[in-house]
N, CA and C of each residue as an Amber inpcrd file, in Angstrom:
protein
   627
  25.6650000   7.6500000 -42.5680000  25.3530000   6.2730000 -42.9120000
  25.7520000   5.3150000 -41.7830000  26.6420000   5.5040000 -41.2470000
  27.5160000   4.5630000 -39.7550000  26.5950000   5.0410000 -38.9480000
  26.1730000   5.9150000 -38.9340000  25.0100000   6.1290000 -37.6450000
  23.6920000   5.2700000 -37.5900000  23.3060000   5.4250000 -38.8980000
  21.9660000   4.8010000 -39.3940000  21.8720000   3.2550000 -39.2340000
  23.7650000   2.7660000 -39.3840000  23.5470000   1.3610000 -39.9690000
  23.7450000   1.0060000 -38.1280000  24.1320000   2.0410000 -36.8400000
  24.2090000   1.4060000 -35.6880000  22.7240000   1.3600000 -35.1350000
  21.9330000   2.4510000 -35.7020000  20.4860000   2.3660000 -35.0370000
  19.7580000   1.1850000 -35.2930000  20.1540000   0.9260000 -36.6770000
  19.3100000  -0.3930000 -37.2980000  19.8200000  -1.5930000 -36.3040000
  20.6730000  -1.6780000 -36.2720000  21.4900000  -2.6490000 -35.2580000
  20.7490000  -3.0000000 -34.0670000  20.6400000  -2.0290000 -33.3580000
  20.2550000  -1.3090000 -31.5610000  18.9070000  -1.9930000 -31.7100000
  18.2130000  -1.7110000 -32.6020000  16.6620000  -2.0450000 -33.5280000
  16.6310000  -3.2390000 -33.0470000  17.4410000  -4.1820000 -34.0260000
  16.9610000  -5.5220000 -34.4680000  17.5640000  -6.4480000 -33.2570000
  18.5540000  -5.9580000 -32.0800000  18.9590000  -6.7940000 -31.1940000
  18.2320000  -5.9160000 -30.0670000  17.1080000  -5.5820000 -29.9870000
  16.4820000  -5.0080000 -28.4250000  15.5940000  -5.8010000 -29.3310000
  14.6220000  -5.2610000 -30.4460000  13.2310000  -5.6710000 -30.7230000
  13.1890000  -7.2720000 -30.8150000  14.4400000  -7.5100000 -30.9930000
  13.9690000  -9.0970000 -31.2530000  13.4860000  -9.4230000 -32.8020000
  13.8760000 -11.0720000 -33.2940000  13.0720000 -10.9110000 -34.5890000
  11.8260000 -11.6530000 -33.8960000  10.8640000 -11.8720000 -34.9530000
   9.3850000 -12.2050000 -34.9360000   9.8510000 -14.0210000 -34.7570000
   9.4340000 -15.0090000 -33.1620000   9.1560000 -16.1070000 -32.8370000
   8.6900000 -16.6830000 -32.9460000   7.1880000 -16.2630000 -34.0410000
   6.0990000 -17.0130000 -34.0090000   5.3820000 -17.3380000 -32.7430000
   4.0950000 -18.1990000 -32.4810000   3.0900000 -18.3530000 -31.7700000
   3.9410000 -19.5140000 -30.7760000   5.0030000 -20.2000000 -31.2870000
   5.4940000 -20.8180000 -30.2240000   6.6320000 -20.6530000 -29.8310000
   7.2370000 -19.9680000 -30.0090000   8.6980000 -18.8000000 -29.1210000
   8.5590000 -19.0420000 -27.9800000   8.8630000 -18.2110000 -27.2960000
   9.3790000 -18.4770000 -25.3300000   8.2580000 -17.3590000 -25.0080000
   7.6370000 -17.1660000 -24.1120000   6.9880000 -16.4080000 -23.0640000
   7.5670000 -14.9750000 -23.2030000   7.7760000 -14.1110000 -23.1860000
   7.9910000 -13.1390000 -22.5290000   8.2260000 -12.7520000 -20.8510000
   9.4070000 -12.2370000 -20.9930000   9.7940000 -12.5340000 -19.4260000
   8.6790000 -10.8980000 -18.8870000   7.6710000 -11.4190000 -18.0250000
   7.8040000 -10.2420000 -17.0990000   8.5120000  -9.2390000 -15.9010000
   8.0240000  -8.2170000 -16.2380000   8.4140000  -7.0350000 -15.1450000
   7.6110000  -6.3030000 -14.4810000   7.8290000  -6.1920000 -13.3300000
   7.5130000  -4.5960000 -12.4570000   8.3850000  -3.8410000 -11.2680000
   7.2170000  -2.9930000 -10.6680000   8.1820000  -2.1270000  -9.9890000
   9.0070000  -2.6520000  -8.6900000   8.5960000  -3.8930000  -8.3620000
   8.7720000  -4.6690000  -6.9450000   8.4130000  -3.6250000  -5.9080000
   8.5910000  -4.5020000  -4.9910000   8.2230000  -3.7460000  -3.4380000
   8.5280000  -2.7040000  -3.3450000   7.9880000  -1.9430000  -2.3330000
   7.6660000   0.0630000  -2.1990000   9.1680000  -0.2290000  -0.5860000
  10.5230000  -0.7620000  -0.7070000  11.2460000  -0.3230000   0.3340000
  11.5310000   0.5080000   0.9360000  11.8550000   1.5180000  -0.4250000
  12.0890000   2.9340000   0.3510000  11.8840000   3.4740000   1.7280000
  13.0030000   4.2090000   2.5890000  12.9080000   4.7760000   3.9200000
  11.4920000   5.8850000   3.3060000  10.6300000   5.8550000   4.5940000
   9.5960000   7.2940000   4.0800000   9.9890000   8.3040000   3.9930000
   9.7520000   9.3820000   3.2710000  10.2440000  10.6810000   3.6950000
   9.6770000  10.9540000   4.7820000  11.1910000  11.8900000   5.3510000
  10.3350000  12.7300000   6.8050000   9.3850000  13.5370000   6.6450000
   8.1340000  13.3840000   6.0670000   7.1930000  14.8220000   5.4600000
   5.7200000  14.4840000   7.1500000   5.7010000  15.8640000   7.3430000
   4.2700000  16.2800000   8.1380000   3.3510000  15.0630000   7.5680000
   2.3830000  14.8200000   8.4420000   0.8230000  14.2380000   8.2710000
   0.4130000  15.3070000   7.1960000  -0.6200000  14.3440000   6.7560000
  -1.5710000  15.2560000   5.7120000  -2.8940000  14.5180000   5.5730000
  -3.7690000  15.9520000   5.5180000  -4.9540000  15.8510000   5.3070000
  -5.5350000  14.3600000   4.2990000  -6.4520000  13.6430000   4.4740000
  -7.2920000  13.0450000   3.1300000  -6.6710000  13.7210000   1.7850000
  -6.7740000  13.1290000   0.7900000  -6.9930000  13.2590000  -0.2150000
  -7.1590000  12.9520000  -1.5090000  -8.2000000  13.4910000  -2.5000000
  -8.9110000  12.0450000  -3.4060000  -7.9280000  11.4220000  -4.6190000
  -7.2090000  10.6390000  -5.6530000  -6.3050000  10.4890000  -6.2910000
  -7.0150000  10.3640000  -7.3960000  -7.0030000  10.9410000  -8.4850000
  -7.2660000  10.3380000 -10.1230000  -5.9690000  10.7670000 -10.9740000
  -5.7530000   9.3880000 -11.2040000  -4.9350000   8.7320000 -12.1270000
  -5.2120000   8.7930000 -13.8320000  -4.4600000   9.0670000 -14.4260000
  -4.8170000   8.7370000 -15.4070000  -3.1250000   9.0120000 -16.3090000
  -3.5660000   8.4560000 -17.7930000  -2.1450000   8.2920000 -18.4500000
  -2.2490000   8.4010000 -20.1510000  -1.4080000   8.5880000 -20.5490000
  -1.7190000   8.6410000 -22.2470000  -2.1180000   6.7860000 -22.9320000
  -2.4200000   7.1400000 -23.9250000  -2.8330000   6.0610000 -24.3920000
  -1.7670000   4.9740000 -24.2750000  -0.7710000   5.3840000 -25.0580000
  -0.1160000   4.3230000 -24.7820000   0.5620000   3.6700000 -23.8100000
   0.6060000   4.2660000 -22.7760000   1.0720000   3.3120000 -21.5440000
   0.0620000   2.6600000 -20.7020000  -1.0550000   2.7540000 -21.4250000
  -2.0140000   1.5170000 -21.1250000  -1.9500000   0.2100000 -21.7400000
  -0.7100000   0.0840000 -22.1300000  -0.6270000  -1.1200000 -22.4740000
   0.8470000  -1.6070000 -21.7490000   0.6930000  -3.0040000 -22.4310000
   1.8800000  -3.7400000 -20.8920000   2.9060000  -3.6200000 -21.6650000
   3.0390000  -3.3130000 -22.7220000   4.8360000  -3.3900000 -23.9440000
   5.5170000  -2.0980000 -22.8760000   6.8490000  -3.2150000 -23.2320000
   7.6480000  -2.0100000 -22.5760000   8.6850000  -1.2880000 -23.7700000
   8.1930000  -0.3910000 -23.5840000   8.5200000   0.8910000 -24.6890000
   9.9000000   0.9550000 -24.5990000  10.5910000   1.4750000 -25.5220000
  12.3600000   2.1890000 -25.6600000  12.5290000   2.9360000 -27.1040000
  13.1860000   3.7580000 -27.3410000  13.2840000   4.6370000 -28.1800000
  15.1030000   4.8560000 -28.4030000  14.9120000   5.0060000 -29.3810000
  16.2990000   6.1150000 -29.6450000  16.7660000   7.1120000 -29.5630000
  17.7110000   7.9040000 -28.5410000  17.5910000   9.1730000 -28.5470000
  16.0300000   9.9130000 -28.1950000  15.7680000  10.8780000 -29.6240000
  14.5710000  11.8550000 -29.3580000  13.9270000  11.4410000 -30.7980000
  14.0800000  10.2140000 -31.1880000  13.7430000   9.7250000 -32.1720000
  12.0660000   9.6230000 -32.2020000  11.3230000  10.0020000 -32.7730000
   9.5880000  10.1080000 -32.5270000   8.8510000   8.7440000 -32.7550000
  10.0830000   7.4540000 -33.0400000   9.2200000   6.2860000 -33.5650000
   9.7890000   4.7980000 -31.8350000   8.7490000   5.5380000 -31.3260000
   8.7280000   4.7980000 -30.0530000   8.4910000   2.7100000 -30.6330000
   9.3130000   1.9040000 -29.8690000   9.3300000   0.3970000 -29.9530000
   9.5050000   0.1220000 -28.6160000   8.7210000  -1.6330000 -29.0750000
   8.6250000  -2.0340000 -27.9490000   9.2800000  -3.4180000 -27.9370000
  10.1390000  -3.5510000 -26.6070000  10.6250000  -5.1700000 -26.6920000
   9.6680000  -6.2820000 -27.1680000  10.7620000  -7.0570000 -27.4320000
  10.1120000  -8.0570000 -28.6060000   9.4880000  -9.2060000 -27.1080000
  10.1460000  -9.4930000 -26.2440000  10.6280000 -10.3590000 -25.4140000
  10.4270000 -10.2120000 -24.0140000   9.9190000  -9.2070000 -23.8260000
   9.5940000  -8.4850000 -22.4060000   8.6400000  -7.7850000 -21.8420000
   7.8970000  -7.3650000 -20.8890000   6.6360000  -6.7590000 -20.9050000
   6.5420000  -6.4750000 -19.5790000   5.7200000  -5.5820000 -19.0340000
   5.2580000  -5.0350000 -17.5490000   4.1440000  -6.1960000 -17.3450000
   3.8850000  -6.3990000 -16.0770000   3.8640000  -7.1370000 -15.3510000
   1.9340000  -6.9210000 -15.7410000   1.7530000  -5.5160000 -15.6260000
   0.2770000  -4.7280000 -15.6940000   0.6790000  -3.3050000 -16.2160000
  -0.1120000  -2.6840000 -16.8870000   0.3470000  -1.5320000 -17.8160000
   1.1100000  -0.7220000 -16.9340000   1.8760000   0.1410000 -17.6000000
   2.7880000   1.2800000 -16.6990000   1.5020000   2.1640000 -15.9640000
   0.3750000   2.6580000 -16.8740000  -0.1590000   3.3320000 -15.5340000
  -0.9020000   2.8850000 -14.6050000  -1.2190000   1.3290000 -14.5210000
  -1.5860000   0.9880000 -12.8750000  -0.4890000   0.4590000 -12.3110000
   0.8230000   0.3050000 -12.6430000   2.0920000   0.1120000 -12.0170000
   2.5790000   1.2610000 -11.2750000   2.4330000   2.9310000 -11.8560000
   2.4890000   3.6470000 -11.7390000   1.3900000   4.2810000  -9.9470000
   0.4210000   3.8730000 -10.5640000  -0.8900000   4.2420000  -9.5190000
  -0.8060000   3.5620000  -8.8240000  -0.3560000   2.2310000  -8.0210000
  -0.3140000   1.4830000  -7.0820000   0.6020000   2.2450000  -5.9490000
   2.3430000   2.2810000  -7.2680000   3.2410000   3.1400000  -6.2820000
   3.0660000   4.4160000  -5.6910000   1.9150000   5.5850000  -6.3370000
   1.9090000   6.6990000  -5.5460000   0.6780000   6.1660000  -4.7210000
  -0.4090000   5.6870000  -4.8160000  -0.6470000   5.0160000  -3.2990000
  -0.1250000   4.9580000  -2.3180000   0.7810000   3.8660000  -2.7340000
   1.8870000   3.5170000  -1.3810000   2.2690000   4.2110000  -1.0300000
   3.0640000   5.0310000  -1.7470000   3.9240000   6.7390000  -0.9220000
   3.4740000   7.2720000  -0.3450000   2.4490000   7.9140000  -1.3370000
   1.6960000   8.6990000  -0.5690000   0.6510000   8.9860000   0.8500000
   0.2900000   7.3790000   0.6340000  -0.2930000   6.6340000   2.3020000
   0.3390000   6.9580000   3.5040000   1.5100000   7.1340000   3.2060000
   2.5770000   7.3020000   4.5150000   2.2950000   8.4470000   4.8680000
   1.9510000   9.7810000   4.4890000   1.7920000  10.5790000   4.5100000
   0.3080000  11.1920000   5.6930000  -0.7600000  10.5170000   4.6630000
  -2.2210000  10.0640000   5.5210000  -3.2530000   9.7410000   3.8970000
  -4.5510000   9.2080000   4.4130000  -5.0110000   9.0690000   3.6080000
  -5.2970000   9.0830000   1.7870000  -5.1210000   8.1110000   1.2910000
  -5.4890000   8.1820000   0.1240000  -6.9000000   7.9030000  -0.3470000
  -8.3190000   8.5620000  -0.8430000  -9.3760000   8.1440000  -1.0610000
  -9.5320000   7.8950000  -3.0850000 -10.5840000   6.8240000  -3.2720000
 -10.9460000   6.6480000  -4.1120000 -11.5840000   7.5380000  -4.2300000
 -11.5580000   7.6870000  -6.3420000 -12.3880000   8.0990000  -6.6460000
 -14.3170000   8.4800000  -6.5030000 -15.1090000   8.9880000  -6.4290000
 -15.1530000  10.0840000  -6.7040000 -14.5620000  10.8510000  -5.1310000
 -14.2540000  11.7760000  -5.0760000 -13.8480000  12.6580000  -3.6100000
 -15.4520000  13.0130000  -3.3160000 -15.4090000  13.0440000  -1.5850000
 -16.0490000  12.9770000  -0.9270000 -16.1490000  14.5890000  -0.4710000
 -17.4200000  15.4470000  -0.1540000 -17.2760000  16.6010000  -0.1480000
 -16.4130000  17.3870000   0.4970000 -15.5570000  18.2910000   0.4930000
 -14.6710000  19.0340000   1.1580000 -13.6840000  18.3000000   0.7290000
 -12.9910000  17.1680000   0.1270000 -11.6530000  16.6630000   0.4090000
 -11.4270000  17.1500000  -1.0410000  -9.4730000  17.6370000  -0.5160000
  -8.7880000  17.7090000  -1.9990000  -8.7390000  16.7480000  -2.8510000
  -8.9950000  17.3670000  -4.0280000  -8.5790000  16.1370000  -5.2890000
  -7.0610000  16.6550000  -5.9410000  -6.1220000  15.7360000  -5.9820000
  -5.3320000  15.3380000  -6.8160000  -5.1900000  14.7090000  -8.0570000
  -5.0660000  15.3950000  -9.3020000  -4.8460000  15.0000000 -10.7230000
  -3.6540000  14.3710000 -11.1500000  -3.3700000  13.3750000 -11.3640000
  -2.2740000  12.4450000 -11.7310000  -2.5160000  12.3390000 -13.2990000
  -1.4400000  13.1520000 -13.7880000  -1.6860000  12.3110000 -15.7160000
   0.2560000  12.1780000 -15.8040000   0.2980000  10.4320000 -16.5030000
   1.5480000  10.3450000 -16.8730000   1.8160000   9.7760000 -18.2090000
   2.6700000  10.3410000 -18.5220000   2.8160000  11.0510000 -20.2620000
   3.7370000  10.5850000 -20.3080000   5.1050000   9.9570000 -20.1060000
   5.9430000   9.1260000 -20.2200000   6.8030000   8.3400000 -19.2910000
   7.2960000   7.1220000 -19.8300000   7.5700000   5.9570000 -18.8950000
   8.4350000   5.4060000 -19.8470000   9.3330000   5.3340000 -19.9910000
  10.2930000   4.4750000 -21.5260000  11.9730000   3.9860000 -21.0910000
  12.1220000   3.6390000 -21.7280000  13.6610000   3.4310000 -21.9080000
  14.3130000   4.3990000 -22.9930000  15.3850000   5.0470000 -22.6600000
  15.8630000   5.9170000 -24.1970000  17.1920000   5.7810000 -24.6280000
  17.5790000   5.1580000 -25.6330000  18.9900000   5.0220000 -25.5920000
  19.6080000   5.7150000 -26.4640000  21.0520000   5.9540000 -26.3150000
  21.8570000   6.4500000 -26.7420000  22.2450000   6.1200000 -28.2570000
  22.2790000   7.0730000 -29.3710000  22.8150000   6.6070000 -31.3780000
  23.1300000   4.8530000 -30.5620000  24.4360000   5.6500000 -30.4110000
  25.5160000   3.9970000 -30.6490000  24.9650000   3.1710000 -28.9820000
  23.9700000   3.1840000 -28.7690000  23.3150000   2.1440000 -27.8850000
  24.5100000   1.5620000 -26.3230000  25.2030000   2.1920000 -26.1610000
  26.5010000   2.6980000 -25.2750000  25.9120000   2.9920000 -23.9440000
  24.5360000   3.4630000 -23.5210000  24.0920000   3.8870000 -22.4260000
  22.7590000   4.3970000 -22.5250000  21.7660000   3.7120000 -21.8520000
  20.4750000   4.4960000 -21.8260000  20.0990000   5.3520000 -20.2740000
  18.7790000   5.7010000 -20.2080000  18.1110000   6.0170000 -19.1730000
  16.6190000   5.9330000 -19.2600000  15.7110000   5.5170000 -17.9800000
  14.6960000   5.5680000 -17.4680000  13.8280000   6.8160000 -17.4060000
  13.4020000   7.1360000 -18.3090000  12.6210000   8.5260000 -18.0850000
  11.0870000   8.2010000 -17.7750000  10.9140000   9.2210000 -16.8450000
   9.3530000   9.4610000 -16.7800000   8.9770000  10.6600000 -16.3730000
   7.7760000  11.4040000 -16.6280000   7.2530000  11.8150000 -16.7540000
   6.0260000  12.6080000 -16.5690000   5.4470000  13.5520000 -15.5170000
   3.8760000  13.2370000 -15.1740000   3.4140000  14.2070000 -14.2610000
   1.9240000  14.8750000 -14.6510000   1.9440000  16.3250000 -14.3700000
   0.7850000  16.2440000 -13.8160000   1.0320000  16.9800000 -12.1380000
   0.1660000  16.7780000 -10.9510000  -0.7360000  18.3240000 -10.8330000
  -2.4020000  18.1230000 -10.6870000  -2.6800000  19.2790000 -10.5050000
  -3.4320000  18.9280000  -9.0080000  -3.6700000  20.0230000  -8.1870000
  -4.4160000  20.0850000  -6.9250000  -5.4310000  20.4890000  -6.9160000
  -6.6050000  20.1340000  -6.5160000  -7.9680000  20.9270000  -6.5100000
  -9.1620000  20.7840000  -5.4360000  -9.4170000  22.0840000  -4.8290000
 -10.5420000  22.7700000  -3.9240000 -11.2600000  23.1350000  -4.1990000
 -12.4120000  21.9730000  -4.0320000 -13.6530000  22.7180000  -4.4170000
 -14.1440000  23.5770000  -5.6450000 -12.9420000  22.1150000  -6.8740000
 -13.0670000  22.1090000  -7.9960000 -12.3390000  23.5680000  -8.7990000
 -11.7020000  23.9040000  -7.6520000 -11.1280000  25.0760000  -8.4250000
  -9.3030000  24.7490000  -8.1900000  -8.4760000  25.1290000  -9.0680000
  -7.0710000  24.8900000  -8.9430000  -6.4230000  25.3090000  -8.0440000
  -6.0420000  24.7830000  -7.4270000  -4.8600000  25.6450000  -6.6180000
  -3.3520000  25.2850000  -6.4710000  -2.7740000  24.7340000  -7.5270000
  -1.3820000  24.7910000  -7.6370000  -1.3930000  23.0060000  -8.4970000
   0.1770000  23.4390000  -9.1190000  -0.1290000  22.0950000 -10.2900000
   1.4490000  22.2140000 -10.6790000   2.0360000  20.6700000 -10.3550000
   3.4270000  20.5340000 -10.7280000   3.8050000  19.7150000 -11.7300000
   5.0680000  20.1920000 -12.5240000   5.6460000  18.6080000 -13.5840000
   6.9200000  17.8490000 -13.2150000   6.6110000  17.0040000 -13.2760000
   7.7760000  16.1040000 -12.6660000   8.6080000  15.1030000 -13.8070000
   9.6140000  15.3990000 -13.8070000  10.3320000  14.7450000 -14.9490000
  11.4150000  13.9360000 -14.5770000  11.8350000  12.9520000 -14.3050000
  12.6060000  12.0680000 -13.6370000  13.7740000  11.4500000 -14.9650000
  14.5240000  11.2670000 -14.9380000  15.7360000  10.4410000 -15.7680000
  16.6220000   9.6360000 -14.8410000  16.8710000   8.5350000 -14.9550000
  17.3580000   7.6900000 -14.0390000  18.7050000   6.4830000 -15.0230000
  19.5460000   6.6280000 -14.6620000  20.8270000   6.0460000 -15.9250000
  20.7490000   5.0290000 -16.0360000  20.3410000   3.3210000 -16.8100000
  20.0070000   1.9530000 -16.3450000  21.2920000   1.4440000 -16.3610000
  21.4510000   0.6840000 -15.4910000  23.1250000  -0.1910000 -15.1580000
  23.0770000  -0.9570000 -16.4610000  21.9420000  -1.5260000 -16.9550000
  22.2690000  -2.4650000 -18.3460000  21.7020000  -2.0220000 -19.1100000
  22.1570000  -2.0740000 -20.7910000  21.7250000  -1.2500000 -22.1660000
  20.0170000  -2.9450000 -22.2050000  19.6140000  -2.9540000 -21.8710000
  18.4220000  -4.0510000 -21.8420000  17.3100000  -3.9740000 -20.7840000
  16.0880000  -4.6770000 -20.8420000  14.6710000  -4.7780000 -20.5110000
  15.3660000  -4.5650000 -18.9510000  15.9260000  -5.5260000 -18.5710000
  15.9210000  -5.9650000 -17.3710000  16.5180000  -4.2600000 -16.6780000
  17.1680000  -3.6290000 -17.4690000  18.1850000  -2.3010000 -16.5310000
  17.3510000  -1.6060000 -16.6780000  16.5120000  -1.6140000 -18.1320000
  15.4330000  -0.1580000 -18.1030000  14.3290000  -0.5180000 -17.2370000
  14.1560000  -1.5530000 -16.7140000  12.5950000  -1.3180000 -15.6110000
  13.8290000  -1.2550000 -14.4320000  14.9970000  -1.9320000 -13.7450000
  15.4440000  -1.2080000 -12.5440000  15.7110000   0.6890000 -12.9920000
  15.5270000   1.3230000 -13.6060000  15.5090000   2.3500000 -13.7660000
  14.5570000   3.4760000 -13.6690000  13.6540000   2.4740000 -14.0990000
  12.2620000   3.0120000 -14.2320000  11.7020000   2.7040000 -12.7230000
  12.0050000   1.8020000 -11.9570000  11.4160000   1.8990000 -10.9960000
  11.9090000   3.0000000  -9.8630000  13.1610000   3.4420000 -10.4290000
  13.8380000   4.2540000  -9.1710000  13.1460000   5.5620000  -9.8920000
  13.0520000   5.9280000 -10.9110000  12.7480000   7.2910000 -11.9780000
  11.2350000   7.2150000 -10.9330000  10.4650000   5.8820000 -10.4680000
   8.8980000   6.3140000 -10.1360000   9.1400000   6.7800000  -8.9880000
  10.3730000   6.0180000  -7.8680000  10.0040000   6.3140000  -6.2780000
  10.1480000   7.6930000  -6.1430000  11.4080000   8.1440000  -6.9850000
  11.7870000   9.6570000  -7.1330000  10.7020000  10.6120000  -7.1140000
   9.6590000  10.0620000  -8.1910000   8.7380000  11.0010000  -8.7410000
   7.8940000  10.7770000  -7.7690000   7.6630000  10.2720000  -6.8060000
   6.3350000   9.4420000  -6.1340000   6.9500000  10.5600000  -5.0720000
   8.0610000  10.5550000  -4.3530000   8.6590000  11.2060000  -3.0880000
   8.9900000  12.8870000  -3.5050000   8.9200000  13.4950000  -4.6200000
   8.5770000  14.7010000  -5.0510000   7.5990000  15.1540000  -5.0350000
   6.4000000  14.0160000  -5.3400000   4.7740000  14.5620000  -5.3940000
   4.3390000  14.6090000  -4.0570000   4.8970000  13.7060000  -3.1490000
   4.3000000  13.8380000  -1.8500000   4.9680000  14.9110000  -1.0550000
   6.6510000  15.3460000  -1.4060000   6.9280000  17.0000000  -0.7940000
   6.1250000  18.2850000  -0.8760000   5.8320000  18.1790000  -2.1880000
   4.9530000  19.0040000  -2.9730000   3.8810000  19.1270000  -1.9910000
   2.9680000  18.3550000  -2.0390000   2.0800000  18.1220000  -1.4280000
   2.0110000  18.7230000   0.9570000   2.9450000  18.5040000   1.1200000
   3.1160000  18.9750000   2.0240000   3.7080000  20.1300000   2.0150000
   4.3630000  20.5750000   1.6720000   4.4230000  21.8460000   1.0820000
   3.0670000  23.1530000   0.9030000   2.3240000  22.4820000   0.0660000
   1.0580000  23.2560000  -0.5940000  -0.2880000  23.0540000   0.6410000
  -0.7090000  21.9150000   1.3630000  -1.8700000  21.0700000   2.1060000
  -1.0640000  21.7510000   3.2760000  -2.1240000  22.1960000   3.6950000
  -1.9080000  22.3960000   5.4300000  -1.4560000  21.0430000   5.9660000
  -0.9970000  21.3010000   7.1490000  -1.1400000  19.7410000   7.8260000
  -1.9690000  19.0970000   8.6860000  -2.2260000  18.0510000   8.2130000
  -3.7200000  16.9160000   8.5480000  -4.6040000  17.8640000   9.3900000
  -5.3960000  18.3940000   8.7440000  -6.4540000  19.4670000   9.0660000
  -7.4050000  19.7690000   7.8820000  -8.6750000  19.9330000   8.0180000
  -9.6340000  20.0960000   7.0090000  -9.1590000  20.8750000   6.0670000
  -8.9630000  21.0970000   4.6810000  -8.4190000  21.8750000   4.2510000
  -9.6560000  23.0720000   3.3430000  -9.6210000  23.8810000   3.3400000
 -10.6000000  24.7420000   3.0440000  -9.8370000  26.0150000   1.8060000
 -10.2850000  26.0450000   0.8610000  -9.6910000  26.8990000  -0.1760000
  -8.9530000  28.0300000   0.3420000  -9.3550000  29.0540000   1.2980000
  -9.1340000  29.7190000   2.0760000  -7.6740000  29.9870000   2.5550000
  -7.2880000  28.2100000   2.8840000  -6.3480000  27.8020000   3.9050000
  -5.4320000  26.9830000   2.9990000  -5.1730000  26.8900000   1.7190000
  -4.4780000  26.5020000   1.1840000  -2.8570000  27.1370000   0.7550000
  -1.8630000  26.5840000   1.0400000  -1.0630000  27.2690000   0.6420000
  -0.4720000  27.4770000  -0.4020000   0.0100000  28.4290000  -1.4490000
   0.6970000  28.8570000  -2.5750000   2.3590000  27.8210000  -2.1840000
   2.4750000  27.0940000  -3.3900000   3.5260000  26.3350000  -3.2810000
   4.9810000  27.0770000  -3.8470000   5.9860000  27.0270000  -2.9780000
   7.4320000  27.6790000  -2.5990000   7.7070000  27.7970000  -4.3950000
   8.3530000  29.0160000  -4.8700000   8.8030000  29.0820000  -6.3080000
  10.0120000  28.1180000  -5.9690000  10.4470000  27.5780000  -5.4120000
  11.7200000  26.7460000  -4.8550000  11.1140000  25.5890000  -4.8720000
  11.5270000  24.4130000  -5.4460000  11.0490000  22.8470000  -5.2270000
  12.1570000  22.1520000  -4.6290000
């Protein structure tokens, strides 16, 4: 019952009560600027990006949960700037650019395509609301000439300095660079370097990440 009556708690002081139509704005968020030092990774070939994400992080609420609790909420008071997955897709752009080319959709003949789907992006906090973290989420496949050739999951948790909106997006933004600078190791790793890449010539990615 002390557990139940702290969740309800955690509830009603993150969600906010209901402001009506003339309440305050909602403060926005995003990921801010791409600072990060680059990784030292090889040049790399072109390659095409499709993005994509579950339903619900096409929307701009910024999600938080309890624990492993299955009834996902969203701040009452706060919101992404533009949904998590083009917040998401901007930043592996950027990363990944450093690297060499990123092409739009559709890929152009011979160039690899890269599958981007991300499946979670949240805040998760702790019963007694004592400490959360930034999780995300999001599972990369590679493909030649429409056939697979290697496909990773990336799961990031990142601890937020504050139990609130403002700590879970600095969290979430470090949980993306993480995930953004894993996908592009990967990637050099598996892609020859900046050279046509041909099914042939692809490499089997290290059982070691």
């Amino acid at each position: 019952m002390k557990q139940r009556i702290v969740i309800l708690a955690l509830a009603l002081v993150l969600g906010g009560c209901s402001l009506g139509r003339n309440g305050p704005a909602p403060t926005l968020y995003d990921l801010g600027a791409d600072q990060r030092p680059a990784p030292a990774l090889a040049a790399r070939a072109p390659i095409a990006l499709a993005f994509g994400a579950v339903p619900a992080l096409s929307d701009a609420g910024m999600i938080w949960r309890i624990g492993d609790s299955a009834s996902p909420r969203a701040y009452a008071q706060a919101r992404w700037a533009t949904p998590p997955s083009e917040l998401v897709r901007q930043r592996l752009v950027e990363r990944l650019s450093r690297q060499g080319p990123v092409l739009a959709e559709p890929p152009a003949a011979g160039v690899p395509q890269v599958q981007v789907t991300l499946t979670r992006f949240e805040q998760v906090f702790q019963a007694d609301g004592s400490a959360s973290e930034g999780r995300l989420a999001m599972q990369a496949v590679l493909l030649a000439d429409r056939s697979v050739v290697a496909q990773l999951r990336i799961d990031r948790a990142v601890p937020a300095s504050s139990q609130d909106a403002e700590g879970g997006a600095r969290a979430l933004r470090q949980a993306t660079d993480e995930a953004a600078d894993e996908l592009a190791a990967w990637l050099a790793r598996t892609m020859p370097p900046d050279a046509p890449m041909a099914r042939g010539a692809v490499r089997a990615p290290s059982a070691r990440r």
